[in-house]
N, CA, C and O of each residue as an XYZ file, in Angstrom:
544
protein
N     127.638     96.406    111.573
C     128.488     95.731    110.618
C     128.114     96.194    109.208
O     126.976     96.059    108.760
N     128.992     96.673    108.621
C     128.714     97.255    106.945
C     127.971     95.958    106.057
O     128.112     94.738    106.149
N     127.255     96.677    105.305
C     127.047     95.398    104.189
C     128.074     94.672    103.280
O     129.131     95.229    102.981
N     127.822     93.674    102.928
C     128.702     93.040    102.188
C     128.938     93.935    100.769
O     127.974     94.544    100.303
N     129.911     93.975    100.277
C     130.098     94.814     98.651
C     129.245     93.574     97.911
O     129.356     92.360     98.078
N     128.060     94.582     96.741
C     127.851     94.052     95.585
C     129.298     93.772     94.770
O     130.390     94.169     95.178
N     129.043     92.877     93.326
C     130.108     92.570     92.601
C     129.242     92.664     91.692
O     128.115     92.185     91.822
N     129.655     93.320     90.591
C     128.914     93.316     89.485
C     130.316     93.097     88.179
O     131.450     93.508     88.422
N     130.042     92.564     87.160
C     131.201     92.080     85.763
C     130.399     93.242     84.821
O     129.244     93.497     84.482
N     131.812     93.797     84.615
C     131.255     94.771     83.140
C     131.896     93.867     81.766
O     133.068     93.696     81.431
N     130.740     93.425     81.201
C     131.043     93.294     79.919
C     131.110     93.976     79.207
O     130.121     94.693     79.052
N     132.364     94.203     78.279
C     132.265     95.107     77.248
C     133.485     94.548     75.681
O     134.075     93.472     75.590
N     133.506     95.473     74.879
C     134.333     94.718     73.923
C     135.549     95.426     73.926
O     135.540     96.576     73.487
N     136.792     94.839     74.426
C     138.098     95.020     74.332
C     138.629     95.309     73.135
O     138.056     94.815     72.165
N     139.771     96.119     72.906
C     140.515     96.614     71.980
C     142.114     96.386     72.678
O     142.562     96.583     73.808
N     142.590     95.972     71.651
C     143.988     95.889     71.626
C     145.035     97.206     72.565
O     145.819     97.158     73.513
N     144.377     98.537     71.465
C     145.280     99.341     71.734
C     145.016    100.617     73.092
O     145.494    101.681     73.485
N     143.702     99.436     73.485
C     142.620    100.430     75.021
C     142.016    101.530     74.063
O     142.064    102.621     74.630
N     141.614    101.588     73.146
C     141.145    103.111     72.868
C     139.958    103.108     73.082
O     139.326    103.953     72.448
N     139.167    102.200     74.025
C     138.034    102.483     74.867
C     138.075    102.275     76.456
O     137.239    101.946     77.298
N     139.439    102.619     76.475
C     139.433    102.859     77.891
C     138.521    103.474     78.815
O     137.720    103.072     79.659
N     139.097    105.119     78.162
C     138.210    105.849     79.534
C     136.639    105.595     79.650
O     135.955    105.681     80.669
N     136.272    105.292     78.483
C     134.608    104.755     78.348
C     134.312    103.582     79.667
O     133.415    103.682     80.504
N     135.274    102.541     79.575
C     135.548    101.456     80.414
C     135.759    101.981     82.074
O     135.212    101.442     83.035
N     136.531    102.965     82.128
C     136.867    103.563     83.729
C     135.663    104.079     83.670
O     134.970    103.342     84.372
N     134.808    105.184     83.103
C     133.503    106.294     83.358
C     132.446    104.766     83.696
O     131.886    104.616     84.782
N     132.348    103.853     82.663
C     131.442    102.844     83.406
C     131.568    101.764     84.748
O     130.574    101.464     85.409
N     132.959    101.224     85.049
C     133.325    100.877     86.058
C     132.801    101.764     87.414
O     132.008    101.352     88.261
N     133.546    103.263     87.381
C     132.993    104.556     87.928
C     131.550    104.378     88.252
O     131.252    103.944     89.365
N     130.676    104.659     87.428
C     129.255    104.529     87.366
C     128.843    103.683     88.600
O     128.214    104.139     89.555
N     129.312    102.263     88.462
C     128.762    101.221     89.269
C     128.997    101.418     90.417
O     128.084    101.624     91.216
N     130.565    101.399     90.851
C     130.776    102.344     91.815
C     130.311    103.055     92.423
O     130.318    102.689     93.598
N     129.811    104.070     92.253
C     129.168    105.613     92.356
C     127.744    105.010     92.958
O     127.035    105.736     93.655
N     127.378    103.701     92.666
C     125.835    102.916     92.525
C     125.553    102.248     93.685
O     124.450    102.107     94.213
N     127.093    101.667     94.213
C     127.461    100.855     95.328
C     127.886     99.278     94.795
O     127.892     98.276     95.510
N     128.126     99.321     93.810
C     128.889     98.039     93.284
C     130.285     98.003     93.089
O     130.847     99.011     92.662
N     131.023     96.817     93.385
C     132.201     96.787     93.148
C     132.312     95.925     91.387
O     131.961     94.889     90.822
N     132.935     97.010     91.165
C     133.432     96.567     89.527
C     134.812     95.333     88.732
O     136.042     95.390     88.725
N     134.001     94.513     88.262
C     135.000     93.054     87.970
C     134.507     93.591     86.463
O     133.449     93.888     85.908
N     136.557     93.501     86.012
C     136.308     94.191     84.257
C     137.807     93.273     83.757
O     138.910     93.591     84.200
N     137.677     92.510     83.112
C     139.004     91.476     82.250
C     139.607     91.933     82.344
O     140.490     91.733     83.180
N     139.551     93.198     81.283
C     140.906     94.154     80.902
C     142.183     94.828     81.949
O     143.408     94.713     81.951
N     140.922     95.785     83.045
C     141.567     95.918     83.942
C     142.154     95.061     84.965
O     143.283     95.378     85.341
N     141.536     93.903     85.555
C     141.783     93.392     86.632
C     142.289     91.812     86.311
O     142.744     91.213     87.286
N     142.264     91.386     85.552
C     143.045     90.253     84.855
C     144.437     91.089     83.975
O     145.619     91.237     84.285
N     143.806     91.424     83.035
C     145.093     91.826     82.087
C     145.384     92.734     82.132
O     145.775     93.099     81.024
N     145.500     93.952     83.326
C     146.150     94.798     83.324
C     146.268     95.740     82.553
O     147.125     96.619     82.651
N     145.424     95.657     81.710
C     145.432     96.700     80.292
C     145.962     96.139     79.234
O     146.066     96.877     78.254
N     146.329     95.061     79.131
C     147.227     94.418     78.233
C     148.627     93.908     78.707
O     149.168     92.933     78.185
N     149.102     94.527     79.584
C     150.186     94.109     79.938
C     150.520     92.481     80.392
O     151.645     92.073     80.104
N     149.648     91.610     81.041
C     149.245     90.099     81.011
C     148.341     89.770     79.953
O     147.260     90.237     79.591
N     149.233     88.642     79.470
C     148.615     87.589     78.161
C     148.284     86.172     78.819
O     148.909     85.616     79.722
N     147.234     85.760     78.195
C     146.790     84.925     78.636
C     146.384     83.661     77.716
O     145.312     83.807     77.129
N     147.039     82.491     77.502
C     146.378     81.573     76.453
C     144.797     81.578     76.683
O     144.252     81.729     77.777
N     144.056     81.357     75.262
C     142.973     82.035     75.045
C     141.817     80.623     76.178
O     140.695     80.643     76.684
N     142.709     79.831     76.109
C     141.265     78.441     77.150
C     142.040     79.647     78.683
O     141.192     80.342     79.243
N     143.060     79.739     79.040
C     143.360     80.415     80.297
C     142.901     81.407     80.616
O     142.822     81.663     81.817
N     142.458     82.270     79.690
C     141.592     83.578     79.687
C     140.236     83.471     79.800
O     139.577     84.111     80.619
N     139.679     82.505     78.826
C     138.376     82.270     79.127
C     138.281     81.408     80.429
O     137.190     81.668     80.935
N     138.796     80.711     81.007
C     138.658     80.547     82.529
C     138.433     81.193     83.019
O     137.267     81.258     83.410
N     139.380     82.176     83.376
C     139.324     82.944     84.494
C     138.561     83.868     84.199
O     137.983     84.060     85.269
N     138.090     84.696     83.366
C     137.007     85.365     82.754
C     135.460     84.512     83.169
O     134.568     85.022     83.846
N     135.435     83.472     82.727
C     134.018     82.557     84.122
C     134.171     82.657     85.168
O     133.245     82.907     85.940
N     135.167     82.525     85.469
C     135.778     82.272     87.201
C     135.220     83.826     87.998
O     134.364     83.870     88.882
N     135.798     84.763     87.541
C     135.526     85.881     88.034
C     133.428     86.616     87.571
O     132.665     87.310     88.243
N     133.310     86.121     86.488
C     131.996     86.039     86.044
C     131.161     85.603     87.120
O     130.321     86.346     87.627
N     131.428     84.023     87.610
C     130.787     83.417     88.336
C     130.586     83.481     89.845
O     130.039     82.756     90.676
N     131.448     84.997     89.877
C     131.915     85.279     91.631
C     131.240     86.793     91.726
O     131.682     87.709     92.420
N     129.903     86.858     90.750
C     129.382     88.340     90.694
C     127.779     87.909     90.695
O     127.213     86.907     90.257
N     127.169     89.381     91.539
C     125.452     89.120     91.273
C     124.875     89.848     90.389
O     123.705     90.214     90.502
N     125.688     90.164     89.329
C     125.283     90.999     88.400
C     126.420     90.908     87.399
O     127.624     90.849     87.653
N     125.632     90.909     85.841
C     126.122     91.452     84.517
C     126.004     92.473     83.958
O     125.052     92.186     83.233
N     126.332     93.840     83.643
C     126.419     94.523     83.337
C     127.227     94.836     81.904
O     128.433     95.042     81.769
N     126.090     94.804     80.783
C     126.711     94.450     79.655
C     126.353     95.903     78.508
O     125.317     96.271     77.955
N     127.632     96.385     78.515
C     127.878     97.702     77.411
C     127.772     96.867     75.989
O     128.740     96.162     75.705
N     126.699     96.905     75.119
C     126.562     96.267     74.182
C     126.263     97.720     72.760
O     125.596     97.593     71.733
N     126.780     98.565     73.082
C     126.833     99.668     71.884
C     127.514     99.184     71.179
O     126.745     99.064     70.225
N     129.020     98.504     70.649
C     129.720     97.760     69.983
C     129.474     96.139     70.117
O     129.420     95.434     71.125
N     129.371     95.875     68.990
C     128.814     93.944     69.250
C     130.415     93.777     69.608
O     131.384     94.537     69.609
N     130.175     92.313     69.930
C     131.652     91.658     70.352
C     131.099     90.473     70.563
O     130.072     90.390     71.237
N     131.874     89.058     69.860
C     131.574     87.976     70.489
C     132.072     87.189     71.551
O     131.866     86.045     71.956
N     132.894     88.277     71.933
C     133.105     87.915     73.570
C     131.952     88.634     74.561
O     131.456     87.830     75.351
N     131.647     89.450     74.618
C     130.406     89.771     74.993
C     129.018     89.455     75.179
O     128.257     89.619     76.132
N     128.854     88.881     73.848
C     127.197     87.449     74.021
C     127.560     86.856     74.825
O     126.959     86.834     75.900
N     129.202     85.822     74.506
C     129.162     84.937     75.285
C     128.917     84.745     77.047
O     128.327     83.967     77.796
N     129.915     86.186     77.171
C     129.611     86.373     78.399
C     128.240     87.019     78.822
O     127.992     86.554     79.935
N     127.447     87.698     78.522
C     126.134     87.523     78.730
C     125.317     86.341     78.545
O     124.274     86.187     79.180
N     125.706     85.580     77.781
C     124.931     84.245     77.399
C     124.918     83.004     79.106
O     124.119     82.310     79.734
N     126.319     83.392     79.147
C     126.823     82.496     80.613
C     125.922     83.026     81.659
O     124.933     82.456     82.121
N     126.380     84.163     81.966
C     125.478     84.915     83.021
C     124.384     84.672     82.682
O     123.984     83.771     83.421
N     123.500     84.992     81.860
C     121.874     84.128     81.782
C     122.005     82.892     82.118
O     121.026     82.772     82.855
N     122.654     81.599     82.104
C     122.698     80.350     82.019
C     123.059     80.040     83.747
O     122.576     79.152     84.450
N     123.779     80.796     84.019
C     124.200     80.897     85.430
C     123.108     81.400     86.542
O     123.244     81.216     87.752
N     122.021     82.057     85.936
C     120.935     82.908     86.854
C     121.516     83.805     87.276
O     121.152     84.106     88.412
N     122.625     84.660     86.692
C     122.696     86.154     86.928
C     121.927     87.222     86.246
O     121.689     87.305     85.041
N     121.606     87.956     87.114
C     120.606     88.906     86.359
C     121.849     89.455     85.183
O     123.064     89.491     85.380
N     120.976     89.918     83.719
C     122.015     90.527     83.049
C     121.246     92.147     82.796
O     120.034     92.326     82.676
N     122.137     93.040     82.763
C     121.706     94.557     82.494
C     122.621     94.982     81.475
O     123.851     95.024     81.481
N     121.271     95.474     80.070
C     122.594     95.862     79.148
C     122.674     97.821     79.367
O     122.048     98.585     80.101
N     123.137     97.914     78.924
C     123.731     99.446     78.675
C     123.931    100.023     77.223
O     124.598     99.242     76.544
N     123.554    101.150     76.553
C     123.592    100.797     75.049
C     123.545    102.644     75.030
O     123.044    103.381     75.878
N     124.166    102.969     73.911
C     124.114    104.303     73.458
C     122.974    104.137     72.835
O     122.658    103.152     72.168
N     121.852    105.826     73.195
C     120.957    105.795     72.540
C     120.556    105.341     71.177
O     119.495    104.755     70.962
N     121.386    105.611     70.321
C     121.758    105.810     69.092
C     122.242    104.475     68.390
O     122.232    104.512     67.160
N     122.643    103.360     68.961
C     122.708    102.126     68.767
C     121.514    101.122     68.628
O     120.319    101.268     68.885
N     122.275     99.972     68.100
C     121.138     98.750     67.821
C     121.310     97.768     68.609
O     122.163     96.980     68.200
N     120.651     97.404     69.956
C     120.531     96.023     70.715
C     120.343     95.073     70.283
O     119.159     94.797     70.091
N     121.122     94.319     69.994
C     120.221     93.237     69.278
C     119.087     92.177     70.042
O     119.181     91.863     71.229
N     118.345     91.848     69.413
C     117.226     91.122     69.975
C     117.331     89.866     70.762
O     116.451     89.747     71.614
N     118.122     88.983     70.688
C     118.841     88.071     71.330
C     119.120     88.535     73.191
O     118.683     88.120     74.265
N     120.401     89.949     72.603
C     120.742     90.029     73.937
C     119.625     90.593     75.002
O     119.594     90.465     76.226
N     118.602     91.348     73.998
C     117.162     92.053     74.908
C     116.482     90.994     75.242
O     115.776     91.195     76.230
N     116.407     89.745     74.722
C     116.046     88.459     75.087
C     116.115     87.713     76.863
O     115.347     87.246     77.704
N     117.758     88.038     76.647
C     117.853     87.881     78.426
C     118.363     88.772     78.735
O     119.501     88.518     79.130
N     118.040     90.039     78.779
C     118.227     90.855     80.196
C     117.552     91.348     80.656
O     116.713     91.967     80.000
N     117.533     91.355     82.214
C     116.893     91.930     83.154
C     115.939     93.634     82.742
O     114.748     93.940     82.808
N     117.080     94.334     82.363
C     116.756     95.546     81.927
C     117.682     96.084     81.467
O     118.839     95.861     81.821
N     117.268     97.062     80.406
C     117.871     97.608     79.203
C     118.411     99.474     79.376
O     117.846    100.520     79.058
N     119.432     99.244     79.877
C     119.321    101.293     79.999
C     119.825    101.605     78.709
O     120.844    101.003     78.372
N     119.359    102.367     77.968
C     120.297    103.475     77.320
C     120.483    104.868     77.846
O     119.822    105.444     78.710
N     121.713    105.378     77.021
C     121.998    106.562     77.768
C     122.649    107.460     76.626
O     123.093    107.015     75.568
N     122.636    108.540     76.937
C     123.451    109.535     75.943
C     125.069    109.590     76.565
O     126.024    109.433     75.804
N     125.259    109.845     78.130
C     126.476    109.997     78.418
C     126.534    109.035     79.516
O     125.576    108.820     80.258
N     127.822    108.381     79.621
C     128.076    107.840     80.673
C     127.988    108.302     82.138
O     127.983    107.583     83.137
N     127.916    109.741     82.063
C     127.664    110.344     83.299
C     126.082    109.865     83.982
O     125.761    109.644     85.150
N     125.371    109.823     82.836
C     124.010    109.663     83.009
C     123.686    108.103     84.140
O     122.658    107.831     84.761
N     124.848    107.414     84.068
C     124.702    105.832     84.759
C     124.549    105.795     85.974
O     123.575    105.153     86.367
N     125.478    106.486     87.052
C     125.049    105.970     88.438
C     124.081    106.671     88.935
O     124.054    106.768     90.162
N     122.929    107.411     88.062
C     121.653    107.256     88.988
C     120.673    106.379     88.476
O     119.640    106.053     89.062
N     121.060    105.995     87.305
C     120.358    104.737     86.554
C     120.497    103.323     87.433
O     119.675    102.575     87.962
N     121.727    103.334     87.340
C     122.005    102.105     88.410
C     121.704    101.698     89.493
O     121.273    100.607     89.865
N     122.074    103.124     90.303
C     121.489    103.268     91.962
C     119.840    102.434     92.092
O     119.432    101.627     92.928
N     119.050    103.151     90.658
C     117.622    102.515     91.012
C     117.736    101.555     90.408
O     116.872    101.616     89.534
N     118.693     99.984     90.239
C     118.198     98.856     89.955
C     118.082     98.421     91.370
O     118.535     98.936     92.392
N     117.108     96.959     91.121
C     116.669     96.305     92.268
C     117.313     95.177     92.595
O     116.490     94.326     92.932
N     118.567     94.737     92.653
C     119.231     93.594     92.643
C     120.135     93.955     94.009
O     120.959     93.146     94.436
């Protein structure tokens, strides 16, 4: 009998017009590639934008799907305060949180506060062997 699929939530900070899409698919990808199945707002709630959502209806279901994963996976190279929050939950929830950060960026101390572990990376390519060796 196969194993059950991991679920892992990519946090990251949304843009209106997707112009961090493919960044968003190469990290989804990544997890993937890792053996996780990838839960991402943008894509799998809103479609890319195409579903709107009143903002208490969004943040529901954004927990809802949060709360149905064993892992956070949080791209924190761009701050976003949708992003703490949802790392903040996932700590509060006892999900492990994992941030992800361009070398070249500033983590802030808070979010290095609760997470599990901290990758940086130069390219997104660099992720699913990073990932592969977490222990969760």
């Amino acid at each position: 009998m196969p194993s059950p699929i991991r679920k892992a939530y990519l946090a990251i900070k949304y843009h209106p017009n997707n112009q961090n899409r493919q960044l968003i698919e190469k990290l989804a990808s990544a997890l993937e590639q890792a053996g996780w199945s990838s839960q991402v707002v943008v894509r799998d709630l809103e479609d890319w934008g195409r579903i709107v959502f009143t903002p208490r209806e969004l943040m529901e279901r954004t927990l809802d799907l949060l709360s149905a994963c064993e892992l956070c996976v949080v791209e924190c190279t761009e701050k976003g305060v949708g992003v703490g929050l949802e790392a903040g939950y996932a700590h509060a929830k006892g999900i492990p949180v994992i941030l992800l950060a361009r070398h070249d960026s500033h983590v802030s101390t808070t979010l290095r506060g609760i997470a599990s572990q901290v990758i940086l990376y130069n390219s997104p390519e660099e992720l699913p062997e990073q990932i592969i060796n977490l222990n969760y």
